[in-house]
Wavefront OBJ file of the C-alpha trace (Angstrom):
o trace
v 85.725 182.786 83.523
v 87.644 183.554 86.885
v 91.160 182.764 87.433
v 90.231 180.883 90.614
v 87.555 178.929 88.476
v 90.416 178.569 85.331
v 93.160 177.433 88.363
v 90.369 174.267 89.840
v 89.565 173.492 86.039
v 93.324 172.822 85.452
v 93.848 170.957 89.257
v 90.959 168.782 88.954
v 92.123 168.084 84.918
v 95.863 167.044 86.193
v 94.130 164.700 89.099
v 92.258 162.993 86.670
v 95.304 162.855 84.384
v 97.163 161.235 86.987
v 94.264 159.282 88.448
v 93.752 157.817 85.165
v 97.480 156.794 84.617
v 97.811 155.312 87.943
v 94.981 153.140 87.230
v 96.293 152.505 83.354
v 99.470 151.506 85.752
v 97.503 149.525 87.860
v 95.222 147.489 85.180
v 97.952 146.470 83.175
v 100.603 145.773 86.120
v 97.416 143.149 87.282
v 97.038 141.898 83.619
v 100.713 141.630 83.212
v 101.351 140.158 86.607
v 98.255 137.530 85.632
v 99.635 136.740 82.011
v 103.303 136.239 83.933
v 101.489 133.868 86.418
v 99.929 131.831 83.669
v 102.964 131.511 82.104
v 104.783 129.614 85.189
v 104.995 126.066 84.464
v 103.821 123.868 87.670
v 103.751 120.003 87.641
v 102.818 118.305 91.035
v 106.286 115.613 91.447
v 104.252 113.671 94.252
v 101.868 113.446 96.784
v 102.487 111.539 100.268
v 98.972 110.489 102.797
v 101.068 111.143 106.037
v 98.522 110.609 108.894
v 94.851 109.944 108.951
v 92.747 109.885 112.185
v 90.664 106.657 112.098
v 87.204 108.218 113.421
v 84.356 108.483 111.085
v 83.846 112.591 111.884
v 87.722 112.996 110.435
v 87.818 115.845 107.918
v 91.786 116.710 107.933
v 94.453 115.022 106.208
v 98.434 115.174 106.770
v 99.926 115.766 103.413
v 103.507 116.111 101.863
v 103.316 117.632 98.077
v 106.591 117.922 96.110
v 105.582 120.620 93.463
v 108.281 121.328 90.436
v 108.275 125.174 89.199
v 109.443 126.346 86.228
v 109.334 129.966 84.916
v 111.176 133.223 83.606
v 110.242 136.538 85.059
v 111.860 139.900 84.580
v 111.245 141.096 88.220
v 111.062 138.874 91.375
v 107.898 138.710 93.158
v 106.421 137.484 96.497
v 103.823 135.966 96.889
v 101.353 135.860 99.633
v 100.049 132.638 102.029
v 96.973 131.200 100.529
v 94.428 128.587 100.226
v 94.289 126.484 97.064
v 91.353 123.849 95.969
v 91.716 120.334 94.872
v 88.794 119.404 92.303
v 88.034 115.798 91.189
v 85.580 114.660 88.995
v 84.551 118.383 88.125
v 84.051 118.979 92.061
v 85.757 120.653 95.326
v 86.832 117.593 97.378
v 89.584 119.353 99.428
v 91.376 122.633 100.321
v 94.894 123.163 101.276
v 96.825 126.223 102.834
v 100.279 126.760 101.339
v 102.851 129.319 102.987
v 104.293 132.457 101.458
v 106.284 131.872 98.471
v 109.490 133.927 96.928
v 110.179 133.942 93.122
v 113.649 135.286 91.884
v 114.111 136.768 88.437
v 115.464 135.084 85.360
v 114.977 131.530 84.070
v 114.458 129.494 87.359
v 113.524 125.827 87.648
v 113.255 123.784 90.988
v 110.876 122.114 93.405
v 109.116 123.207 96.319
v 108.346 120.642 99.404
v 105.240 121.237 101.307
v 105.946 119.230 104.291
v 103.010 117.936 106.708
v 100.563 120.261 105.223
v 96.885 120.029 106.582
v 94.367 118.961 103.800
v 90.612 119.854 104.945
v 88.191 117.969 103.134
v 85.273 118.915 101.543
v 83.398 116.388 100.184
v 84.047 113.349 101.662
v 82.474 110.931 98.760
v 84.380 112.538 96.373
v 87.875 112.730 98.635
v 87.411 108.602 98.873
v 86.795 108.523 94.981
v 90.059 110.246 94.524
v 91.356 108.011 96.393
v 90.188 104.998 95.151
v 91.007 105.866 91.657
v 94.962 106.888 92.819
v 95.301 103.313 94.092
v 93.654 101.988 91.309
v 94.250 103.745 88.414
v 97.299 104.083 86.190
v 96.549 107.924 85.887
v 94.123 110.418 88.114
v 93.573 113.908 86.758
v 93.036 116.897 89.315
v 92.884 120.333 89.445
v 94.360 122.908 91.733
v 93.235 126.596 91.890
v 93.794 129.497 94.147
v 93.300 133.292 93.989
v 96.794 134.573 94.664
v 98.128 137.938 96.139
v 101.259 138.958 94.510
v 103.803 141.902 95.194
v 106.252 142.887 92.265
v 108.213 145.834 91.168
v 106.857 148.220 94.658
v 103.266 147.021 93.410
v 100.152 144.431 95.404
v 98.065 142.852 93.057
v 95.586 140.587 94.688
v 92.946 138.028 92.563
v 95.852 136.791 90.258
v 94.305 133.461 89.159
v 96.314 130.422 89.276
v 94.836 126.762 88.001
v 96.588 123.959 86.954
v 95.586 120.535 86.080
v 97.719 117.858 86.618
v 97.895 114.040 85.575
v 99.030 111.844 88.608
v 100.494 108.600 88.005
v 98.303 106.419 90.061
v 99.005 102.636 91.658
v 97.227 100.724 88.923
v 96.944 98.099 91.617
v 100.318 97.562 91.626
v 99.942 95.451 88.110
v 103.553 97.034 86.935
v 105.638 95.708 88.251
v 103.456 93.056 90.071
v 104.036 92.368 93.650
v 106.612 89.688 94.503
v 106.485 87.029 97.770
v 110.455 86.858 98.755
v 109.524 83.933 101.615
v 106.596 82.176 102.924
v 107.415 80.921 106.954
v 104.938 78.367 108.889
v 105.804 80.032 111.956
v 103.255 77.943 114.374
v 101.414 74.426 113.552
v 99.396 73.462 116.094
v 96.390 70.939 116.024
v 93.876 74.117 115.432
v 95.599 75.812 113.570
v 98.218 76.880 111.312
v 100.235 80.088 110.845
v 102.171 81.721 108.140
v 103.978 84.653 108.011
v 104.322 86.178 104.317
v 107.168 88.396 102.983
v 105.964 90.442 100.088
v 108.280 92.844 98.400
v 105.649 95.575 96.702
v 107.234 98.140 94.352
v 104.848 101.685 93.963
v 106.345 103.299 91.523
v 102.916 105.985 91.011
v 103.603 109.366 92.270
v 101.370 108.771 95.208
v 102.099 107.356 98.584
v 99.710 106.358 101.390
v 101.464 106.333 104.421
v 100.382 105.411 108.436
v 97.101 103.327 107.629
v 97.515 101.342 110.722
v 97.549 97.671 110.406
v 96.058 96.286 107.153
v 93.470 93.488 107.487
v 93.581 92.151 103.508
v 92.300 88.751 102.582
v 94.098 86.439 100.467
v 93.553 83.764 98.295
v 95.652 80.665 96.759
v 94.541 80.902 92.839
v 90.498 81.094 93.551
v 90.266 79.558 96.700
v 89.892 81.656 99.915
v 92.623 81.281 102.428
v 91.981 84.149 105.360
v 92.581 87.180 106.645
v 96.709 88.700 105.712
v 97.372 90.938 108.635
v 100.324 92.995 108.419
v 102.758 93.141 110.467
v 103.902 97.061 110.878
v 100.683 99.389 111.376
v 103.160 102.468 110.536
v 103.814 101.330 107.196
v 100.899 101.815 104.583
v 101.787 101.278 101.212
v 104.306 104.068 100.497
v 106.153 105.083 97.098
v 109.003 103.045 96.195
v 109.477 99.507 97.281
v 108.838 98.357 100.504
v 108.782 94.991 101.977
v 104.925 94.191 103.432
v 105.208 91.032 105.774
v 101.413 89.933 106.660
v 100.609 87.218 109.318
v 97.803 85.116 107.912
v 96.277 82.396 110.562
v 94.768 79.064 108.753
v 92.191 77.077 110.483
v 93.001 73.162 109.984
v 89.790 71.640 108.632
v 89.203 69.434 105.735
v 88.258 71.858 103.232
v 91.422 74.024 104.090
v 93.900 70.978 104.223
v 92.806 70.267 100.523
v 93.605 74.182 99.795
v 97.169 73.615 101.959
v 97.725 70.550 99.638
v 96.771 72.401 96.425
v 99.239 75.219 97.848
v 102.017 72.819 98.337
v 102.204 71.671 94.984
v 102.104 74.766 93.339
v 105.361 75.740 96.062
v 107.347 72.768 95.218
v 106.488 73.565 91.669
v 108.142 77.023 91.925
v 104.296 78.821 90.777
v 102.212 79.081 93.116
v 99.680 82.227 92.893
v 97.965 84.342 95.428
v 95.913 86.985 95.533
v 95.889 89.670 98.656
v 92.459 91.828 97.747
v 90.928 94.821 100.134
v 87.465 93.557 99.957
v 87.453 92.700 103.931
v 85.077 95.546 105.239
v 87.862 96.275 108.101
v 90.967 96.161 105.473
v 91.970 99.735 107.553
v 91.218 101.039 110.329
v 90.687 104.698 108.759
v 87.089 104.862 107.991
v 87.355 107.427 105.087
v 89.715 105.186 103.430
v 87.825 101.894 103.535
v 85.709 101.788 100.325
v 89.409 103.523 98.692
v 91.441 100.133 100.049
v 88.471 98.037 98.734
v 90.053 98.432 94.802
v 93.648 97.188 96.125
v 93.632 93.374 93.751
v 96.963 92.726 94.131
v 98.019 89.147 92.074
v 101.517 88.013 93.807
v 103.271 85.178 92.164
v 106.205 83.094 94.596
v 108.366 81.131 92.918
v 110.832 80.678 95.726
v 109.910 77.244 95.827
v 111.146 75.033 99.033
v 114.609 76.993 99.563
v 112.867 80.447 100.216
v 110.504 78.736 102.793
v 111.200 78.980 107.042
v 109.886 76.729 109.500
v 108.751 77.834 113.021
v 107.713 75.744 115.976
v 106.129 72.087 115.398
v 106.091 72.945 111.665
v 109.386 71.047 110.784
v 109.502 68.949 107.443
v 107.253 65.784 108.651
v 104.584 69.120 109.876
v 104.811 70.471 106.087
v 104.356 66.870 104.335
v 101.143 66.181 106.531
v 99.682 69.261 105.264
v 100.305 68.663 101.756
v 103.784 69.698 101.111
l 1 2 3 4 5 6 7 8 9 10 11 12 13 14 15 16 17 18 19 20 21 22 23 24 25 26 27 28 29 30 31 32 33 34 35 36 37 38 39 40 41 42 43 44 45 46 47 48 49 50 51 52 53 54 55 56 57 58 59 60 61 62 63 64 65 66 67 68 69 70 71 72 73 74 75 76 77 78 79 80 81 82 83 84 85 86 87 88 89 90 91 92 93 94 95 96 97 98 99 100 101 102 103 104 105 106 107 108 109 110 111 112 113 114 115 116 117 118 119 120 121 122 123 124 125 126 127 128 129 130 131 132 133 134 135 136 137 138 139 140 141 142 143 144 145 146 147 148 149 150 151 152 153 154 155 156 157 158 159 160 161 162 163 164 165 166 167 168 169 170 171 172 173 174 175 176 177 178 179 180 181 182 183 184 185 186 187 188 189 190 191 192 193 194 195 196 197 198 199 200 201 202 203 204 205 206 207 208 209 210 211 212 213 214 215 216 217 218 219 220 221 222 223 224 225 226 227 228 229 230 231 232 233 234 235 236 237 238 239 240 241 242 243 244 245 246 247 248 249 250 251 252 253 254 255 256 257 258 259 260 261 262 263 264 265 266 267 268 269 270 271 272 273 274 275 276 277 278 279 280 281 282 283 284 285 286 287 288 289 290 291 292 293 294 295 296 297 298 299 300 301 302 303 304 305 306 307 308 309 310 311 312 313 314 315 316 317 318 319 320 321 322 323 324 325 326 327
């Protein structure tokens, strides 16, 4: 054998060498970077409906997600922009894009704010079922996944795998604590008609928040008996998390039928339990079309017991207006 031939033996021995410890390196940096990632504890803290276009062709959603991290790495990392799914029901109903992210070292626990983020959806049926069952449900599960690009310790490892499922305190309808009316006004009583203006105090305490639904068009009822159509008052509103007063407008046409519901009404008001029911069966409860058959579940029961003192009187519906309509 030559020397040249011994010398290229030898070179092309150390390249593998070092080729093959580079990609030792490499394999297990990824595999330890990917057993680091599954390690990070993420739980979603809540999710806010911002803004949705009305129009039927709408496929984008303004979002706010509050997401709590909680981990312990020996080296801080970045990692890059990316897009992460939203599966419900076992399918892809929405995508999101989330920014850049920067993880220090050592135990670290705290929350990251995703303000107005766009959500495209995917699956419209199944976005409406999600949304449904948060307004409905006491708890939605959903699952969030992305393929991640992370760079640690002078190293890029892209396809790190990140899912999470998480359990979503939903609305439940509102059922705990039920919704509470703080006054009931006649504001106008005129021969045709009669209007009152309702004061309900609503507290969501889920971790979900649908905000900007324009103005609600709900129908109520006294016990079984249909009343009309509760309009409310402030289309920025929605029903957001927390308590919020709702104030809906609800006109009452004077007939015979509905002067024997107004007198069944009154007595259950002077008796300090009188029961109403504001559903979202009306087929124009919102005026954002992907959201319709979602506000359709919304049952709310809503108890006053305010009795006479918590009641205000508008034009031509003094005392002697209330007592000829059954009060």
């Amino acid at each position: 054998m030559s020397k040249r031939r011994r010398i290229m033996i030898i070179v092309v021995t150390v390249l593998l060498l070092v080729a093959s410890i580079l990609l030792a390196i490499f394999v297990g940096g990824k595999l330890y970077a990917q057993s680091l990632a599954n390690k990070v504890d993420i739980s979603l803290n809540y999710m806010d409906l911002n803004h949705i276009d009305p129009g039927g062709d709408t496929r984008t959603v303004n979002v706010t997600f509050s997401v709590r991290m909680k981990h312990d790495t020996p080296v801080s990392a970045r990692m890059d922009a990316a897009t992460v799914g939203i599966d419900y029901g076992g399918q892809r109903v929405c995508s999101v894009e989330i920014l850049a992210q920067k993880f220090k070292d050592g135990p670290q626990e705290y929350d990251i704010i995703i303000q107005e983020s766009i959500v495209e959806i995917a699956d419209l049926a199944g976005f409406s079922q999600m949304a449904k069952a948060l307004l409905s449900a006491r708890e939605v599960s959903m699952t969030a996944s992305a393929d991640v690009t992370v760079h640690a310790a002078s190293m890029t490892y892209s396809g790190i795998k990140v899912r999470r499922t998480f359990a979503l305190q939903g609305m439940n309808k509102f059922s705990t604590p039920a919704p509470v009316i703080t006054q009931i006004t006649l504001a106008d009583c005129t021969i045709a008609s009669t209007t009152m203006v309702v004061n309900t105090t609503i507290d969501n305490i889920s971790q979900f928040g649908m905000n900007s639904l324009g103005r609600l068009n709900l129908t109520i009822y006294y016990n079984k008996d249909f009343l009309g159509y509760a309009i409310s008052t402030n289309p920025d509103q929605g029903l957001p998390r927390g308590s919020s007063t709702q104030q809906f407008t609800v006109t009452l046409p004077n007939s015979v039928s509905m002067t024997l519901q107004l007198l069944s009404m009154g007595v259950g008001i002077v008796a300090k339990h009188a029961q109403f029911y504001i559903k979202g069966e009306n087929a124009d409860a919102t005026q954002i079309y992907i959201l319709r058959d979602a506000i359709k579940a919304l049952d709310m029961s809503v108890l006053y017991t305010g009795g006479l003192s918590t009641m205000g009187f508008g034009g031509g519906c003094g005392p002697s207006k209330i007592v000829g309509i059954g009060l």
